[in-house]
C-alpha positions, 0 to 999 in steps of 0.5 A: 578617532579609532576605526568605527566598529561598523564598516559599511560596504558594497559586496559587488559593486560592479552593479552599484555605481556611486559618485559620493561627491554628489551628495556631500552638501546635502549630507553635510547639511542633513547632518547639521539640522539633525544635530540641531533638534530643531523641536523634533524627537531627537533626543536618542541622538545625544541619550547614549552620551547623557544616560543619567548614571541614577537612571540606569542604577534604578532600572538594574535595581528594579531588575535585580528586585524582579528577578529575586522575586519573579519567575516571569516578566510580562511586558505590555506594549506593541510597537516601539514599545516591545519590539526593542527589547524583544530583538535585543532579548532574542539576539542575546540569549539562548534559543533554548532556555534563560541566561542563568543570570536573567528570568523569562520575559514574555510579551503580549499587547501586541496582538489582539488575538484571544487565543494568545492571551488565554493560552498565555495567562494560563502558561502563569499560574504556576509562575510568580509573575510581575508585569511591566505596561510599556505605552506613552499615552495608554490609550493605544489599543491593543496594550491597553485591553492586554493591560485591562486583563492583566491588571484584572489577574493580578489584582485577582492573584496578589491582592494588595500585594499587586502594587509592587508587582506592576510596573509603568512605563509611562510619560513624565506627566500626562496621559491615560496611563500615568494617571492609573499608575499614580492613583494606584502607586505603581512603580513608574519609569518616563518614556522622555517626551523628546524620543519617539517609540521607534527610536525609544530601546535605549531607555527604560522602554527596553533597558528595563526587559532587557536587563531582567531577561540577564543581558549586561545593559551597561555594555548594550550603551557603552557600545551605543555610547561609542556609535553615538560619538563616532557618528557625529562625524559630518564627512560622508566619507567617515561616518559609516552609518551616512554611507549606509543611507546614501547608498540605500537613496541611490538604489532607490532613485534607481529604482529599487522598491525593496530592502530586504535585510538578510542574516545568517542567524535565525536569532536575529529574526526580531532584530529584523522587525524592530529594523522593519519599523523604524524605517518603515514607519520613519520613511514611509510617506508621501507615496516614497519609501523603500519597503523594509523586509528580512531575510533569515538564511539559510531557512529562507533559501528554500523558502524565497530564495527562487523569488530573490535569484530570478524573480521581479528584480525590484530588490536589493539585500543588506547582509548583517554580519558578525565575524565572531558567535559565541558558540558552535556545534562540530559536525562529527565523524561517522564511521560508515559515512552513512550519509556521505558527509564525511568530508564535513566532518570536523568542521563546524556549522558556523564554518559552513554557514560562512561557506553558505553565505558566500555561496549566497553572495555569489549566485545573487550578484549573477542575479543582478542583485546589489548587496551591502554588507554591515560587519560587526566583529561579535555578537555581543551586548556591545555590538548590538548597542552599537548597531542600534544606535547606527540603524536609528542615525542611518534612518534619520538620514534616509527620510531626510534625503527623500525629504519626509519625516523621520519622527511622525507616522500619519499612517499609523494615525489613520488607522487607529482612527478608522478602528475606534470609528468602526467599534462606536458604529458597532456599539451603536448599532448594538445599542439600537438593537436592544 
């Protein structure tokens, strides 16, 4: 098998000492039960493999549809149900304006802030607009008022015409949400039952977005397709995603509280939330768990960077890395070198933030600071289908080492509990007051 396309490594590893052969039966074994599925959400492990070619066909020509007929897709859904997309969109298209191939899409569902959504519908109205609720059940809160109120527009707007323009990605047979797309004749899409939301971006749940916002889906799992073959390798010693999850337990049974995952590109940023989640969520139990935070630098420098060089020493950095961006910006020359920069001139900024970066590593290993490096060679559709897939195995690894689940989330549970208790407190309080 040719060189995985993401190498894992530890930039200063006088500070982090690891004996891999210590955790190569209980890696070998992770990886087996794993590979079973063993009636847990596993199915993302082989999806990449499998994607069924009608699948695929049907999501780029809904796409295709939509961006004919649209100027703007909003999608509906919180969670694994936006964040996805949202970091694959934000990685791969421009910061300012549209692939010319794509149309905007816009997210709400994922907040409950009034402000938002009024301001957002009234950024509609001059827009022809289709909507995509993105939600298993239907019943999770904040997509479902979003979803009452757009559903309320466009019926007001579209009339019968309504139903062509919502689109629902839902379970294959129940819930709340895939009785009001029968009954209304929405166009639907499945959520499989066998992948949870976190692991959920490379199906319908992302690709749909994905493909409308201009960006090549075929390439975003051919490049997943790869990492998913590639990182069926049990060796702890091949498999770089495996390295990755080894490494982070090692830290943290050494006491390391914090992960923060740091880039040198700011559109990377959403990228980091989906990161946030899924191992936020998949970790996060029984009192254990690394606490999963991003960095965006040169920006958070001068933000946290005192913090990180010399504060609580409770952290480590992961460095994500591309060795190629597809663009860059020269630094001019001035003729009166105003400013005194001219010994930058004629270099670019990409070139520089490479100079920044090992200024970074630098001063942060004199911190005491252990840092891993992910390095992919481009940011590109391919790469990142890549990087998914690897975070969603290196995940899946990690809880298992620290002995929690990877595919619940109690926690989450517990809150939208406590939530719906207080609002029927609410309403029955009201109620005895009139």
């Amino acid at each position: 098998m040719k060189t995985q396309l993401l190498q894992t490594s530890i930039l200063n590893e006088s500070l982090v000492h690891i004996k891999w052969s210590d955790y190569y039966e209980s890696v070998t074994a992770i990886h087996h039960y794993i590979e079973r599925e063993n009636g847990e959400l596993t199915g993302w492990i082989n999806a990449p493999i499998e994607n069924s070619g009608v699948m695929l066909n049907s999501i780029l020509q809904t796409a295709n549809k939509i961006k004919l007929n649209a100027d703007v897709l909003v999608v509906v859904g919180i969670g694994g149900s936006f964040l996805g997309a949202k970091a694959i969109q934000d990685a791969l298209t421009p910061y300012f304006g549209q692939i010319p191939s794509g149309i905007e899409v816009i997210y709400v569902g994922h907040n409950m802030s009034g402000t938002y959504i009024k301001q957002l519908l009234k950024s509609l109205e001059a827009k022809s607009v289709y909507v995509n609720i993105i939600s298993k059940s239907g019943t999770t809160l904040e997509p479902a008022l979003a979803f009452r109120v757009l559903r309320n527009y466009m019926e007001n707007r579209y009339g019968e015409d309504v139903q062509n323009r919502i689109i629902v990605t839902t379970d294959a047979k129940n819930g709340l949400l895939k009785k009001i797309a029968s009954s209304s004749g929405y166009r639907q899409f499945v959520i499989p039952e066998n992948i949870g939301g976190r692991y959920s971006v490379l199906t319908p749940v992302g690709l749909l977005p994905i493909a409308v916002a201009g960006i090549d889906i075929t390439q975003l799992l051919e490049g997943a397709k790869i990492a998913a073959l590639q990182l069926r390798e049990e060796s702890l010693e091949k498999n770089e995603a495996y390295r990755y999850a080894v490494i982070r337990h090692v830290l943290y049974k050494r006491g390391y509280k914090m992960e923060l995952l740091a880039s040198f590109e700011p559109g990377l940023s959403m990228l980091q939330e989906w990161w946030k989640q899924l191992f936020g969520e998949s970790e996060g139990k029984e009192k254990k768990g690394l606490y999963p935070s991003g960095v965006i630098y040169s920006t958070d420098l001068h933000s946290i960077g005192q913090f990180i060089q010399e504060g609580n020493p409770i952290l480590f950095e992961t460095i994500l890395h591309f060795n190629e961006i597809a663009t860059d910006c020269i630094i001019p020359f001035d003729r009166y070198n105003r400013d005194g920069l001219n010994y930058l001139s004629n270099r670019s900024f990409n070139e520089i933030n490479a100079i920044s970066k090992q200024g970074v590593i630098a001063a942060h290993t004199e911190g005491g600071i252990p840092i891993i490096q992910l390095e992919l060679e481009r940011l590109d559709a391919y790469h990142i289908g890549y990087l998914i897939y690897f975070f969603m195995r290196s995940c899946a690894m990690s809880a298992y080492l620290l002995e929690v689940n990877p595919f619940d989330q109690p926690g989450v549970e517990a809150y939208k509990s406590k939530t719906r208790e207080l609002m029927q407190r609410e309403i029955v309080y009201k109620e005895s007051l009139a």
